[in-house]
N, C-alpha and C positions, 0 to 999 in steps of 0.2 A: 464496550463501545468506545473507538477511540473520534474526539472531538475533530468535526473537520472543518475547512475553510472554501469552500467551493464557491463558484460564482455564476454566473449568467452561462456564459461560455464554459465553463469547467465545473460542472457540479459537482463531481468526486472529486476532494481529494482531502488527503490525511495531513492535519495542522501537528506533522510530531515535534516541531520543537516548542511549543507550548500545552501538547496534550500530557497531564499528568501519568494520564497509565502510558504512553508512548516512554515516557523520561523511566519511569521505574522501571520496561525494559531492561536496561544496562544493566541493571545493580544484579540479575541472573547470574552473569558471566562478564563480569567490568573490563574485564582484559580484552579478551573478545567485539562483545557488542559495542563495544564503546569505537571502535573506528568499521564494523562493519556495518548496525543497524541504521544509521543516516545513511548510506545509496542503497540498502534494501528499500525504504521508505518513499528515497527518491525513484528507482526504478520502480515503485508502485504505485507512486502519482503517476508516472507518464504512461502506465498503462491503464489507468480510471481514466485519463486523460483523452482514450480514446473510447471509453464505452458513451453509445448515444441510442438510444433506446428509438430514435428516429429511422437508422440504417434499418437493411433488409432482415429477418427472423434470423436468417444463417449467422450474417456479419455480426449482429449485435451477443449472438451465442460463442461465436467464437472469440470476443473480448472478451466476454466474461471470464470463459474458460482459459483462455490465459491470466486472468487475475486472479484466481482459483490456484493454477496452475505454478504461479508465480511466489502465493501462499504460503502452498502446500512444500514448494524448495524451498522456503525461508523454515518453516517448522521443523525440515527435517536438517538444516545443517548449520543453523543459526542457537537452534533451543534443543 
């Protein structure tokens, strides 16, 4: 579980530069992760940034599914 920082207005989102398991990341692939996984992290806030569990059944599934989505690319060309 990585630690998050969310608020009133934005309740997802991922705290990676003080989340411990976030930081051990890097040490997989130093060379690599080290300049790509901070805008993976930030393109992942700005998509938590739009899930609101308020909007319509469809809209709130299709956030999701992009956050899912957005994941699932990070897993397969990051790690």
């Amino acid at each position: 579980m990585l630690a998050g920082n969310g608020t009133l207005s934005t309740p997802y989102r991922v705290n990676f530069t003080e989340d411990p398991l976030a930081k051990s990341l890097i040490f997989l692939n130093k060379a690599l992760l080290q300049k790509k996984l901070p805008s993976f992290f930030e393109n992942l806030n700005s998509l938590l940034d739009k899930v609101c569990f308020y909007k319509f059944n469809r809209q709130t599934m299709k956030d999701l599914s992009d956050v899912i989505e957005w994941i699932e690319l990070g897993n397969k060309t990051l790690f």
